[in-house]
N, C-alpha and C positions, 0 to 999 in steps of 0.2 A: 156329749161331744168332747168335753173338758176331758171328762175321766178318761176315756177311749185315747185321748192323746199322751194324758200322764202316765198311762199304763206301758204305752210303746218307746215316751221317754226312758219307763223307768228297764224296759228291755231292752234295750241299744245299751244303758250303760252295762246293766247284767254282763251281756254278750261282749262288750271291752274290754271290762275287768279280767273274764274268762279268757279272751285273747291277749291279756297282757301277762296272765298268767301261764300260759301254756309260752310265750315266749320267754318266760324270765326262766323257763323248766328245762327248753331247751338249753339255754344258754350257758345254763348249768351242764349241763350235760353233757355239753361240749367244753369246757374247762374240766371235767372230772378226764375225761379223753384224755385232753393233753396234757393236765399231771400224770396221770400213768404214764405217758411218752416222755415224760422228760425224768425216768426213773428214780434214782433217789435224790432228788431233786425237787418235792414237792412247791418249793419257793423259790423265786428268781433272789438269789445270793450269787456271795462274790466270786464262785464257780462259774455260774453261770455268766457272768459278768466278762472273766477272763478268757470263756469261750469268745464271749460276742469282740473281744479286743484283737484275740487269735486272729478270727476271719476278717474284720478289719487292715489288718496290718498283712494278710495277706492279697486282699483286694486291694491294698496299693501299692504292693509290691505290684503286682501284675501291670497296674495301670502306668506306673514310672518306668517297668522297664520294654514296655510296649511306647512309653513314650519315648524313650531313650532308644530304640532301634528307629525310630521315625526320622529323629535329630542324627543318625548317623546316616537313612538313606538321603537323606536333604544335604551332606558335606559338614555338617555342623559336629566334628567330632569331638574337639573337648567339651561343650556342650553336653553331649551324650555318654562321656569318660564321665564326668561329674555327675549325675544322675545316676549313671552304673554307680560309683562310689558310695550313694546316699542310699542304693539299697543295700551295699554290703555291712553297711554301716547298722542298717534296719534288723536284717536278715543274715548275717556272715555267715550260714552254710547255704547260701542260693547256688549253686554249679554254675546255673544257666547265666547268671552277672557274671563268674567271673570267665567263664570262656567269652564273655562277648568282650568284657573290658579289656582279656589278654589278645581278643584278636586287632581291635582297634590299635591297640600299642602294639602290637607286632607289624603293622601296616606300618604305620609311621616309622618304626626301626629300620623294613625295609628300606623306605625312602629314601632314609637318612643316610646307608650306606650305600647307595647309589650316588650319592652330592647332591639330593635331592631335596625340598623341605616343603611337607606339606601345607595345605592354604587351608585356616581357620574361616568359618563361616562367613566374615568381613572381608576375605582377601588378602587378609594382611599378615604377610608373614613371620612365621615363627622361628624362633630360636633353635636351631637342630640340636641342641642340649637337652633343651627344655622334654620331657616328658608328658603327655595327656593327662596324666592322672597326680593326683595332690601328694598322695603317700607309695606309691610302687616308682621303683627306678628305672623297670624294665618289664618285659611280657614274663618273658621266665622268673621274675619272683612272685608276680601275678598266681601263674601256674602252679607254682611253689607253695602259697600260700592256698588256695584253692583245693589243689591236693590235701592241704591238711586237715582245711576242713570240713572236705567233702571227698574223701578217701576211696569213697565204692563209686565215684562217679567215672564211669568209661571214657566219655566223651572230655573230659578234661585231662586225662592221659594222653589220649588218641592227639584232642590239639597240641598239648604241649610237644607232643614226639615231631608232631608238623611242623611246627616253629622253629625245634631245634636241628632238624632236617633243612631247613632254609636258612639254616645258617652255619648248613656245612659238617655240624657237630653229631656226622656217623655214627659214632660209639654210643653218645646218649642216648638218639631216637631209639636206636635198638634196645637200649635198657629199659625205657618209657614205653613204646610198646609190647616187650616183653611186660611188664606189671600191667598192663590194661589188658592181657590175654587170661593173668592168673585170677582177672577177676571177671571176667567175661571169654571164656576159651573161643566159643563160637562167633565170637562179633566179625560179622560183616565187613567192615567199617576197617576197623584196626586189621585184620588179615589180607585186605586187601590194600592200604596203605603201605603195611608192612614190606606184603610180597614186593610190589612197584618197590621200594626199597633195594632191596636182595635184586634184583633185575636192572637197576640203573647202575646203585653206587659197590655195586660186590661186595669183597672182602676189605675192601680198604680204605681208605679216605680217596683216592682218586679214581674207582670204580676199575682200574687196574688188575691184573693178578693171572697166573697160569691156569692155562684150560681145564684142569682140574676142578680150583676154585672157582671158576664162572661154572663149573656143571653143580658144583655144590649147592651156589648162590639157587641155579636155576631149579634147582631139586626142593630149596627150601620153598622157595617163591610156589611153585606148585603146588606143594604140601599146604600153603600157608590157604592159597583161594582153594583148593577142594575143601579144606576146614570150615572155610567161610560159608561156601555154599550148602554146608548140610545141611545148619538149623535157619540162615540169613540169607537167600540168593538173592541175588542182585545183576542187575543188566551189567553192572562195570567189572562184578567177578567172571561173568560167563564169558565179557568179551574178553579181556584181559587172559583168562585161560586160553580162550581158544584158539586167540593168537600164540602164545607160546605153545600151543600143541600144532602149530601151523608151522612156527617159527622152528621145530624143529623134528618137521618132516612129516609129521604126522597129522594130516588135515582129514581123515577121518575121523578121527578120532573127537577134532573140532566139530566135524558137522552132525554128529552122532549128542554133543554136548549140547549144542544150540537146539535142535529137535525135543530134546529131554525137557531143558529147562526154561523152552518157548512161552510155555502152556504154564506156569510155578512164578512169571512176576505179577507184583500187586498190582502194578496199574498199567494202565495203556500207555506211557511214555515210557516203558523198561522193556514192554513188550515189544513196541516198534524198533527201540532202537538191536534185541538181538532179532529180531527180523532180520532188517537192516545189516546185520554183520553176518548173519546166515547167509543172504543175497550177494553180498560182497565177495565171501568166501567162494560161492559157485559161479560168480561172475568174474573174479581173477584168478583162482587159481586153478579151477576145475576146467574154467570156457565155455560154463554152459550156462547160456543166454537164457535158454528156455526154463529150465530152474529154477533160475534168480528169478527169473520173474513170474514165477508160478507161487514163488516166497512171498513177493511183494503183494501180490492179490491176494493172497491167502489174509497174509496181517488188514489188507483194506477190506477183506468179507464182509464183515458186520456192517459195515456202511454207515455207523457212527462214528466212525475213528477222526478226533480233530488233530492231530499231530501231521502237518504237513511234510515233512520229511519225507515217508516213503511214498508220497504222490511225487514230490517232487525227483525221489529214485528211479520210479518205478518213470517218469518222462527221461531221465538219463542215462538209461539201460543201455547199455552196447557202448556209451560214449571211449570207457575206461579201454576196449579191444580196438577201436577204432573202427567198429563196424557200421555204425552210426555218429554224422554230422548234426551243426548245428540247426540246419532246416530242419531236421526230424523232432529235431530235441523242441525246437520251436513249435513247431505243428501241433507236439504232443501237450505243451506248458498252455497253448492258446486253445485248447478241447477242454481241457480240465477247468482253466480259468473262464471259459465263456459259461463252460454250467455251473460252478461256481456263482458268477455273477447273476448268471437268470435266476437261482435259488436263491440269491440273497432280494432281489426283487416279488418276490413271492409274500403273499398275506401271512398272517397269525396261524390260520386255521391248515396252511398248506403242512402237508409232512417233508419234514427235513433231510434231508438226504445229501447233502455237501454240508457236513458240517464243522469245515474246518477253521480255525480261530484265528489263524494268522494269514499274513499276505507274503508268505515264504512264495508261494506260486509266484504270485504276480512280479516280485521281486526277480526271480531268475529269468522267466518269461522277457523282461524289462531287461537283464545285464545283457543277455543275449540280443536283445533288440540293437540297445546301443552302438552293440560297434559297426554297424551301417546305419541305424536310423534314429538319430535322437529326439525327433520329434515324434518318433511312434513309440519311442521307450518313456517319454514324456504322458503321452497319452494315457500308457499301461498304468505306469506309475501313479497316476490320476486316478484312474477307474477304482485301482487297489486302494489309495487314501482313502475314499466315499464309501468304501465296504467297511475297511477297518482302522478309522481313525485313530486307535489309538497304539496304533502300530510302529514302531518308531524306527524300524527297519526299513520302511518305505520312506518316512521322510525325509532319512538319509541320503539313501538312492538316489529320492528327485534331488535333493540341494548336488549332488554327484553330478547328473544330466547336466541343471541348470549352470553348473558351475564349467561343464565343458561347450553349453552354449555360450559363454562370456558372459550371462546374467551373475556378477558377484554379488549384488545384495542380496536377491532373491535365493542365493544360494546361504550365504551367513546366514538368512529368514531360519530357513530351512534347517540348517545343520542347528541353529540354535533352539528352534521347536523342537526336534528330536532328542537332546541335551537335557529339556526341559519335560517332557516325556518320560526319560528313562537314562541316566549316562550310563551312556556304552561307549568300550575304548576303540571301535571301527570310527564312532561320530567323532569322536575325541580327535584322533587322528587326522581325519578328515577337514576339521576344523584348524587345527593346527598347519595342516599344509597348505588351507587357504591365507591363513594370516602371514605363514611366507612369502604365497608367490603372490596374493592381494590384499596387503596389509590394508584393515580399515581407514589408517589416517592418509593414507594414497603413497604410492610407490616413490616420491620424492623421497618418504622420509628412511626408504628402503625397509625390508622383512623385518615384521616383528618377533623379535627371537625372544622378546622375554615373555610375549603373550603363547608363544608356540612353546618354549618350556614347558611353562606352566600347564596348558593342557598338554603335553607329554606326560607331564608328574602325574597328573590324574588318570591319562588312562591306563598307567602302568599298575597304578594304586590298584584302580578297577578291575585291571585283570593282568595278574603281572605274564600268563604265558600270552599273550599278545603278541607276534613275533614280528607283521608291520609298524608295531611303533618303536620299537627298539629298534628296526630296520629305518625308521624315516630318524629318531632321534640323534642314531647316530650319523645318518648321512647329514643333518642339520649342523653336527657339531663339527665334523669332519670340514665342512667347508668354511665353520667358521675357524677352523685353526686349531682347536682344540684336539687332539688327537690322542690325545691321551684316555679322556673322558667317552671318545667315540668308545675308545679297545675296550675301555671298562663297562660301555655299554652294551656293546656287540657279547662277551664274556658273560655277563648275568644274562644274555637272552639265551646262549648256551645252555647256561647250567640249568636255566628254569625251568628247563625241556617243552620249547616251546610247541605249540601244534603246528604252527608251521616253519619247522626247522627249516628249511632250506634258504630261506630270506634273510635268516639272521647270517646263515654261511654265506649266503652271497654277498650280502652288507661287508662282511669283516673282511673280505677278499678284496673286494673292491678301497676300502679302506688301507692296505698293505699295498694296493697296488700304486692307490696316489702316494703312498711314504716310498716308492722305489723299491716296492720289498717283495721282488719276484716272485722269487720261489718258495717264501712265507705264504703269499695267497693263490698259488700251486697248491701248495700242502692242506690249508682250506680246504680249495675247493674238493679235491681227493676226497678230504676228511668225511664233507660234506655228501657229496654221492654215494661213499662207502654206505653212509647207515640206510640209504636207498637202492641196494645193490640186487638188482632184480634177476641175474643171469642163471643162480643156484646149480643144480646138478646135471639140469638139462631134460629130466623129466615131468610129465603133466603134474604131479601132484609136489614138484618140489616147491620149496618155499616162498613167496613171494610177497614183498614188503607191498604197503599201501603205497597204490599209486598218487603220486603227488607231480601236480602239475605242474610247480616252480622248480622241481629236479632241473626240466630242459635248459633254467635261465642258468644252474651253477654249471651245464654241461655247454653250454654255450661259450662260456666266458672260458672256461678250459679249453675248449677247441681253441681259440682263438691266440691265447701263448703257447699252446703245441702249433698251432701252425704261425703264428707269425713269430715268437722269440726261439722255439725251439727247430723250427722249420721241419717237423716232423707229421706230415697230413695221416701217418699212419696212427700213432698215439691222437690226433683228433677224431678222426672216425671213430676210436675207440670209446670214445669222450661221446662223441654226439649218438653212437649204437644206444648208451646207455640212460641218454637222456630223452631217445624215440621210447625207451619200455613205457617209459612215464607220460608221453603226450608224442602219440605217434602220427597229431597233425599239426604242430609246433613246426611253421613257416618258416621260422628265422632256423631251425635246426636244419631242416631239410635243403634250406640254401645254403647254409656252410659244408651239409656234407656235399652238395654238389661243389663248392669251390675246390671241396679236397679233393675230390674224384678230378674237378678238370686240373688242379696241380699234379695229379699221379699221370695226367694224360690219360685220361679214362673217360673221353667228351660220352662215350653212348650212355655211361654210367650217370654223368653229370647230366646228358639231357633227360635223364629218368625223371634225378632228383629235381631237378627244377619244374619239374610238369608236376608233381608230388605237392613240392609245394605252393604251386600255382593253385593247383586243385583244391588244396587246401586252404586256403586265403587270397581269391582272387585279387583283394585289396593291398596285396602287400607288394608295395612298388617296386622293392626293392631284386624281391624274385625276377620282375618283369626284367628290368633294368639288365640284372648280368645276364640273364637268360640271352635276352639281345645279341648284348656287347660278345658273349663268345660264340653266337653265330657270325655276328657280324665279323668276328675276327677270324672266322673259318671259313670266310666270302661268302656266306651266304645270306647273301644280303636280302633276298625276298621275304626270306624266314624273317631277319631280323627285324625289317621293316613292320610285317605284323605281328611280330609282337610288341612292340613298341608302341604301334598304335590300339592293341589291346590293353596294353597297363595303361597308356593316357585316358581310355576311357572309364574304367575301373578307378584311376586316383589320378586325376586330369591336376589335382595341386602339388605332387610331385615332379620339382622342379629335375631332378636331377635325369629323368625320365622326357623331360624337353629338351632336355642339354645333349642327351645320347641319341636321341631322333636326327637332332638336327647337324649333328656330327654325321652320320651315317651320308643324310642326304648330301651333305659339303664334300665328302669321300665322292660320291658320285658324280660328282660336278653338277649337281641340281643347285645353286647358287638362292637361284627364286624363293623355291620350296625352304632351302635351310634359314634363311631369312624371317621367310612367316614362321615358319616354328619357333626362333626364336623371338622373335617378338611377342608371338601367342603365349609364351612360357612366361616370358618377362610380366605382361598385362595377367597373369593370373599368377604366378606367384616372382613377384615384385622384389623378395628382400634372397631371393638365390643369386648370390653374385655369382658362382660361375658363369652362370646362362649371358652375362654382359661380357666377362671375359671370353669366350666362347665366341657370341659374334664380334667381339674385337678380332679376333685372330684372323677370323670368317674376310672382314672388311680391311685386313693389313696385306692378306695376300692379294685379297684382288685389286691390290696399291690405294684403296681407298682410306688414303692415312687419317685425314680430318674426324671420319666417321668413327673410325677404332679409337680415335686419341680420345675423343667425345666419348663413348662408351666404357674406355676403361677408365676413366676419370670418373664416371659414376659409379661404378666399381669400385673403385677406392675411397667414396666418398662414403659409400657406405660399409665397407669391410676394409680398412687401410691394414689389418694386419695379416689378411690372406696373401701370402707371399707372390700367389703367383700370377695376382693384378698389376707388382711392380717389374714380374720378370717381363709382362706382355710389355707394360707402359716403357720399361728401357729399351725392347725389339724397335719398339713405335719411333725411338727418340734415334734410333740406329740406323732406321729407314731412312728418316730424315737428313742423315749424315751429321745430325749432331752430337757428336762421340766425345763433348766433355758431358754432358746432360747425362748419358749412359752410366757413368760409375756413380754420379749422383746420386741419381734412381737407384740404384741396387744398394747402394751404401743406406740411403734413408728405409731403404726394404727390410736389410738387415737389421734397422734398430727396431721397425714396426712388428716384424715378423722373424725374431730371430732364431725360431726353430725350424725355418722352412730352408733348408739346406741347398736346394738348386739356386737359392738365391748365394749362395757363398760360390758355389762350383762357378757359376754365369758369372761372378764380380772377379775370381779369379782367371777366368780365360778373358776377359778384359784386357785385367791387368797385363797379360803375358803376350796379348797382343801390342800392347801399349812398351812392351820387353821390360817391364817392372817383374821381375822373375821372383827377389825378395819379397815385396809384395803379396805376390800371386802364393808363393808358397805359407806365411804368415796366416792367409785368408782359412786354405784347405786345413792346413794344420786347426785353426782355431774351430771351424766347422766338426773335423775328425773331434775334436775334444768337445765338442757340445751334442754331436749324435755319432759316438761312435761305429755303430749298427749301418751306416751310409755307406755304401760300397760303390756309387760312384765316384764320393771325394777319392777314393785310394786309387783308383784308375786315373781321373786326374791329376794326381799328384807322382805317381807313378809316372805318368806320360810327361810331366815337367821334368824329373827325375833324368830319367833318359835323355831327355832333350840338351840337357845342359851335362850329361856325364857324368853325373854325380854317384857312383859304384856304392859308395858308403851311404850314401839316404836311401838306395835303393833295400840294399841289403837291410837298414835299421827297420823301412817299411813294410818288407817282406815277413821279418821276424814277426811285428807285430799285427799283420793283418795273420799271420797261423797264430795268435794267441786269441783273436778274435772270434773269429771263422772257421771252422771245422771240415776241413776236407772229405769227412764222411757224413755224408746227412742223414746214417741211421744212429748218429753218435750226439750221447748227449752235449747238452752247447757246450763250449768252454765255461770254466768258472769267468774267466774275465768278461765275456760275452753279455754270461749273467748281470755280473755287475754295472758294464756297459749299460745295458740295457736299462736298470732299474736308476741309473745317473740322467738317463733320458725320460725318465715315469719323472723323478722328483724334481727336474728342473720346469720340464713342460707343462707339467701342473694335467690334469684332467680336463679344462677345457679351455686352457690358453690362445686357443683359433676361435671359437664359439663368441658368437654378437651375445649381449647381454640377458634378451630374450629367450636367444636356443638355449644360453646356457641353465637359464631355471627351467624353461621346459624337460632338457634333460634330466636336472637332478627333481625333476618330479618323478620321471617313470625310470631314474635310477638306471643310466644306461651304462652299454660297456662302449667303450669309441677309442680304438688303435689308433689315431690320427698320426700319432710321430711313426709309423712302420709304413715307409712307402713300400710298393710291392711291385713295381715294372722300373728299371732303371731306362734312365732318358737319354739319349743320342743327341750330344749339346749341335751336331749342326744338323738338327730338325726341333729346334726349340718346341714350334707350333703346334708339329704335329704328336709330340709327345706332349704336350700340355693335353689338347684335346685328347688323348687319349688316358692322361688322369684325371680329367674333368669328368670323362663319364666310370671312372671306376671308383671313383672319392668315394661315392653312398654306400656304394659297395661293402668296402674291406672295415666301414666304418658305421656300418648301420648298427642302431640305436634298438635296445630291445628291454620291452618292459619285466621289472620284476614281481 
């Protein structure tokens, strides 16, 4: 038994030894392997050594400067300067540090030359001397330096030429990318920077030069992207070709280009977007619906495409022609987004089939919702957060909604979750015009302009072609006085060639118009529409610019000095033709061109246009309004009646839409009926002082003096410096036979309201009653010299003139009403007229009549408001009934239109 067991002892260890053996053999074995692999190298020595130090130092290279783009998307930029520095420091031929270091310093430079000064990770700002970085002065010595020591690197050419292109310096970029071609001829990148080059700035520094030289320019630019595209194509060369082969005439040749090079990009975001410009091409310039949209299903085939873009095209098809509305557009955004949503409620196991990433849908779906239903764009917006929270495009939106429900925290929530998300300079913005018009520490302590800077500075940083916030920046600065600052704002959105140029032209126009400076923001706006000029040779395949829907707002505000300082409704139609190519259901267009058509005496024309734009935005009061008032003024008063009471049910809170009802029914001698209207006007919107001035008048004729003195008292309690609450409240005081109170009134009128001019004409037929003749002429005179442009004072004063035989005042008057006034109204206005005119923009200020509230409402949606241009001269012995008849055309000639 013993021995039986010592024998098995002594075989278990046999059998270890043997297995310790065959392990020690392999192990050997594998060490002979890896000597041979590590060639002559048999021993780890100090070769080997400064191998393992190499990859070291480049594994933290990698890691510092992956940390150092971290610390720059968090705002923490000097931070991320000095880190960059510590690897140049490590590594001084790295490219990739110094293009990041030169672009952070070149950010801040821009800044700097805007008046701007970027905010260090604390908040706390810096010195605009001071530099980001320890040892560089500037980006360009950055790049300088870079270059030297990394001389074959492209992409630091390519930056440096960017840099010096932003700051104006033509001649160099050209030099810099010239040397990034001699060492990369095919780059992509550089040839198609280049070309945009040669296409913006020409031969010159001011982009200037004889048609020659622009064909040159244009010859090079072309040469420059067919280069690019042989060995490099790209979505931004093919588009950029095909626009200039569009741009000049030849858009087959474009669509022949987009087919070719459809099928040749690498990924599904280069693909969609020449889709997308394929589709656009047959849908503006061709007109063929069917096409385009035979593009857009083609690119959505596969059925895994996440790029929401051309879903969201392919629901906006036809909008561009005007063949399809909002409801269609809607119908199509709520199909797409309902399967959408049911696929995103789907298991693991389901197959995917919506598989788009973003809430771009539900987004437009939602803008469109809004402007009739905030609670169902509310909803949308909701649905879409729960799919894709990390969407920061929708959080915006909703703080947008909530912010026009009057939720202001829940809106700052909101804009500052999406901040926190992702900054982006839409949120930026956005937030910035909250802390205007609802400054966090509450409206006592009025707009916070240093917190709205400051997110200004950042989202320009963010993205400097942004061309709303250089539009809100400088309307910001513009009201605070600074006007200088605005022009240099307005300027750089120019140059930076923004995406949406027409806002920044709008902005600068509107800017020139509050400084008096007419025909400065005439030439703007010109300027402006020029590079949107849609009309070309007049055939199908001629040229035609990308439709832009803010065009209407700069063709607007041109109509509007062609017909009221130039008095020419033909150069406005010209104006507003051009701004229908661009948005041919633009309400506010199509009721100016009906204004002009009924100024030409053209009412069949005018009732077109205003059915057009009724059609087109039932909500828009304003169409309702005149539409009315020149039935009504053409006795047809049944017409008038309903539609009056169409627009009150469509916008029941437009006041000025109760005002014109109840005028109608008081013309009729319906007494009862114009009463409840007014009063139903008053009870829903509350702070329209007309509607009180209105049934004052209503209640003075029917001798009911107590009830009008009571009414216009509340009138003036709440708007004391609408003129023409003091012109009623003096009629009131006239009734009564108390004829010292009368000059009173009109005298305290004039200090409240001193650009409302019938209050000087009414103080001076007082006076002349009273046989104060010096006086009465002192009044008109002073009046003529604060609104020139008033052609009732000169008939007044004219009619004093006469009275007393004065040959020589007559004659001096006459002189200078023909330096004013133009006896041909196809002739451009007088130079004095001009200036007239712009004496009246800079005394009146832009919204001198406007209660404190309309006035930030307006400079939120940035409106255009003629208020000093009356437009019906008044018959002083029918005070009343000429009032009421500028009661209800006030909205009118002065409506308010978003940019």
């Amino acid at each position: 038994m013993n021995t039986s067991t010592d024998e098995k002892i002594s075989q278990l260890k046999q059998q270890h030894a043997q297995r310790k053996l065959q392990k020690q053999s392999k192990s050997a074995q594998k060490k002979s392997k890896y000597n041979k692999r590590k060639g002559p190298y048999q021993k780890r020595g100090k070769a080997a050594q400064r191998c393992s130090v190499r990859q070291n130092k480049k594994r933290r290279v990698r890691y510092m400067y992956s940390k150092a783009r971290t610390l720059e998307k968090q705002g923490a930029w000097r931070e991320a300067s000095e880190m960059l520095e510590d690897i140049l420091e490590l590594e001084p031929a790295d490219a990739h540090s110094y293009l990041a270091l030169a672009r952070l310093e070149s950010r801040r430079e821009r800044g700097n030359r805007l008046g701007r000064r970027p905010e260090s990770s604390d908040g706390a700002k810096e010195d605009a001397e001071r530099t980001l970085t320890r040892k560089f002065q500037s980006a360009s010595e950055i790049f300088s330096v870079g270059t030297s020591h990394c001389p074959e690197s492209v992409h630091l050419w390519h930056g440096w030429a960017m840099h010096e292109q932003s700051l104006g310096n033509f001649a160099k970029t050209r030099e810099l990318f010239e040397k990034a071609l001699e060492i990369d001829p095919w780059n992509g990148y550089v040839c198609h920077a280049y070309g945009l080059l040669e296409m913006q700035h020409g031969s010159d520094e001011e982009g200037t030069g004889t048609e020659m030289q622009q064909a040159e320019n244009i010859k090079k630019a072309r040469q420059l992207w067919q280069r690019g595209l042989t060995y490099q194509p790209s979505a931004a060369l093919v588009q950029s070709l095909g626009e200039l082969y569009t741009k000049s005439g030849h858009p087959n040749s474009a669509r022949e280009l987009y087919s070719t090079y459809v099928h040749r990009m690498n990924n599904e975001r280069e693909r969609i977007e020449v889709y997308l410009a394929a589709s656009s091409l047959e849908e503006t310039v061709y007109r063929d619906i069917e096409r385009a949209s035979e593009l857009l299903k083609e690119a959505l085939a596969s059925g895994d495409v996440a790029d929401s873009r051309a879903y969201v095209a392919l629901a906006r098809l036809g909008t561009s022609g005007g063949m399809v509305d909002d409801v269609v557009v809607k119908k199509r955004l709520k199909e797409i987004c309902t399967k959408q949503s049911r696929q995103g409620r789907h298991g693991k196991g389901t197959r995917v089939t919506f598989p788009v990433k973003d809430g771009r849908l539900f987004n437009a779906w939602a803008k469109l919702e809004s402007k009739t239903n905030l609670r169902e764009a509310r909803r949308i917006l909701g649905q879409g957060m729960r799919m894709y929270p990390r969407d920061h495009t929708l959080l915006q939106a909703a703080g947008h909604v909530e912010e026009r429900r009057g939720n202001i925290a829940a809106a700052r929530d909101l804009y500052g979750a999406s901040l926190h998300l992702e900054p982006s300079a839409p949120a930026l913005v956005a937030y910035a015009m909250l802390e205007l018009r609802s400054p966090e520490m509450g409206e006592e302590q009025g707009p916070n302009v240093t917190m709205a800077r400051r997110l200004f500075d950042e989202a320009l940083l963010v993205d400097p072609k942004h061309a709303p916030a250089y539009n809100a920046y400088g309307n910001m600065e513009r009201r605070e006085g600074n006007a200088k600052r605005a022009l240099q704002l307005y300027e750089d959105g120019i140059n930076a060639n923004c995406t949406d140029a027409p806002s920044v032209y709008h902005g600068l126009a509107k800017l020139h118009l509050s400084l008096g400076e007419v025909a400065e923001a005439r030439r703007v706006l010109q300027r402006g529409m020029a590079l949107f000029d849609m009309s070309g040779d007049g055939s199908s395949t001629a040229y035609a610019p990308p439709r832009n829907d803010n065009v209407a707002f700069l063709a607007h505000t041109l109509a509007m000095i062609e017909l009221n300082v130039h008095n020419d409704a033909t150069s406005a139609k010209r104006a507003i033709n051009q701004g229908l190519e661009h948005n041919r259901n633009s309400p506010q267009l199509l009721l100016a061109m009906a204004m002009c058509e009924s100024r030409l005496g053209n009412d069949n024309e005018a009732r077109e246009m205003f059915q057009r734009s009724i059609t087109a935005d039932p909500r828009h009061a304003q169409s309702w309004q005149s539409f009315g008032v020149m039935e009504m003024r053409s006795g047809n008063f049944r017409t008038a009646r309903t539609l009056f009471e169409c627009g009150l049910k469509h916008t029941p809170k437009h006041g000025a839409l109760w005002q014109a009802y109840a005028t109608l029914e008081s013309w009729k001698s319906n007494l009862g009926k114009a009463r409840q209207l007014f009063a139903a006007g008053i009870e829903t919107c509350p702070e329209h002082v007309p509607l009180y001035q209105g049934w004052a008048c209503l209640e003075l004729r029917s001798g009911d003096v107590s009830t009008a003195k009571r009414l216009i008292g509340e009138a003036l309690t709440r708007d004391k410096r609408n003129g023409g609450g003091w012109l009623v409240a003096a009629e009131i005081e006239k009734k009564m036979g108390n004829e010292g109170l009368v000059g009173l009134i009109l005298r305290r009128g004039i200090e409240c309201a001193p650009l409302d001019m019938e209050l000087y004409r009414a103080l001076a037929e007082h006076e002349i009653g009273r046989g104060k003749i010096v006086e009465a002429r002192e009044l008109l005179e002073s009046g003529i010299e604060v609104n020139p442009l008033y052609a009732p004072l000169y008939h007044t004063l004219a009619e004093l003139e006469a009275r007393v035989f004065n040959i020589e005042g007559l004659a001096k008057l006459n002189k200078r009403t023909a330096e004013i006034f133009s006896s041909d109204a196809m002739a451009p206005p007088p130079a004095k007229r001009m200036q007239a005119w712009s004496n009246t923009m800079k005394q009146g200020g832009r919204h001198s009549k406007l209660p404190d509230g309309i006035r930030a409402l307006a400079d939120k949606v940035g409106v255009d408001t003629f208020e000093d241009v009356d437009t019906s001269d008044v018959d002083p012995e029918s005070l009343l009934n000429s009032f009421d008849e500028g009661l209800m055309f006030g909205d009118i000639y002065n409506e308010q239109v978003v940019p």
